[in-house]
N, C-alpha and C positions, 0 to 999 in steps of 0.2 A: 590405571586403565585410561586411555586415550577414547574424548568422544569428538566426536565429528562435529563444525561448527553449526549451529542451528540457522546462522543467521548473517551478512555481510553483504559488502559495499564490491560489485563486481572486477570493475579497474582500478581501485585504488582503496588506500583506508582511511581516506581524508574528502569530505564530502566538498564540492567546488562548485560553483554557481551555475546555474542551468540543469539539464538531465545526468542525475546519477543514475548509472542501472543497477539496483540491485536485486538480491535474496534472500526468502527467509522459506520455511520449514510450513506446511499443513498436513498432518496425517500422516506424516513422516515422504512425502512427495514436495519435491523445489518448488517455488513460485517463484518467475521472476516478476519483476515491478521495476517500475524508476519512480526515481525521490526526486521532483523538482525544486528548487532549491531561488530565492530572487537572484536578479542580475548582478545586486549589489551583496550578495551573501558573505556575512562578517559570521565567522565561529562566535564571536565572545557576544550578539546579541541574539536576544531571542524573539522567536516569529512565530506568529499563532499558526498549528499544523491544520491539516486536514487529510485524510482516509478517504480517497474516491471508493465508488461500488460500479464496477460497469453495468449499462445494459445487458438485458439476453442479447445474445449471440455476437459480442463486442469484447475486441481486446483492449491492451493498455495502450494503444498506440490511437487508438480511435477516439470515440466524445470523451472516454475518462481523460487519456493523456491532451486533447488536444483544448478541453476544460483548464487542467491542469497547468501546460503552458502558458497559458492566456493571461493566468488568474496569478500566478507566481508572483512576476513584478507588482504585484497591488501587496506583497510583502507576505504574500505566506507561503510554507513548505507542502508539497504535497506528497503523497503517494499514491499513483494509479500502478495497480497490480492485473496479472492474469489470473485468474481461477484456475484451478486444478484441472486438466485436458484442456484448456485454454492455451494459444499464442503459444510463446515460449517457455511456460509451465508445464510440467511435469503432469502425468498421468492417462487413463488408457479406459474406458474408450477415449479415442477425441472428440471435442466437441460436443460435451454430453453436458447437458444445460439442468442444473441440479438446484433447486433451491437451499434445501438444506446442507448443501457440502461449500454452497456459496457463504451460507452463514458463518460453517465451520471454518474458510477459507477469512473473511472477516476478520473474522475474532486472531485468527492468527494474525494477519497483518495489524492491528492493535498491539497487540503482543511484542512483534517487532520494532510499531512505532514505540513503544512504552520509555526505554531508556532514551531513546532518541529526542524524546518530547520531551522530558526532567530536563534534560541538560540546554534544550534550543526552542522550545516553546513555549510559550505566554498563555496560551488556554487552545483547546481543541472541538473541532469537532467536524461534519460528516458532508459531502460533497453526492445525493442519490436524489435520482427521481420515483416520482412515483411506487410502484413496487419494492423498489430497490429501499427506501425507506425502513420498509417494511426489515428488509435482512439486514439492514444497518441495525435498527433496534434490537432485534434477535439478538447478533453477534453483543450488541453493548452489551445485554443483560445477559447473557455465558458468560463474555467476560469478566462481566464485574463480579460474578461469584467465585 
């Protein structure tokens, strides 16, 4: 039985320095995201990750990705993701501002980073303000069970 991939690197299957765009799976709807990655990005070493959380009513291209950017060359990898009816993610209504499916959207994009992190990261952890905190901690603790 053929399953469908959960999870991948958009342009290519070799991650390369600057914005990768990719995808992974929440609720069985696409999220896309880019993996920012330093300028000087070596496969064989490894760089502490981070999991951005956008703002309400903010996609990845906005303070998550433009955080993201900034922050990369200081040597770490990030992920700024869309939420589920967010950007270029998947789901219906649009624009429908959910805290807990943000959670749920979270904990997935953890999920995704998971193997990513084993093989190219040094230690992790979470890029949120305010509120968003708040659904970062949520998502860790699903997660971790």
């Amino acid at each position: 039985m053929f399953h469908e991939p959960q999870f991948g690197i958009t342009y290519s299957e070799k991650l390369k320095p600057g914005r990768n765009p990719v995808w992974f799976v929440s609720e069985g709807l696409k999220l896309a995201g880019n993996l920012f990655t330093p300028s000087d990005f070596d496969e064989s070493h490894k760089y502490p990750a981070i999991v951005t959380v956008n703002p309400a009513g903010a996609i990845k291209e906005q303070s998550a990705g433009f955080y993201s950017y900034k922050i990369r060359d200081a040597g770490f990898i990030l992920l700024a993701f869309d939420n589920r009816t967010w950007g270029e993610s998947e789901g219906w209504p649009r624009y429908r501002e959910d805290p807990f499916m943000k959670v749920e959207d979270t904990k997935n994009a953890l999920t995704f980073m998971h193997p990513l992190l084993r093989a190219l990261a040094t230690r992790y952890d979470k890029l949120a303000e305010s509120f968003l905190g708040g659904i970062y901690l949520a998502a860790i603790v699903i997660w971790l069970n």
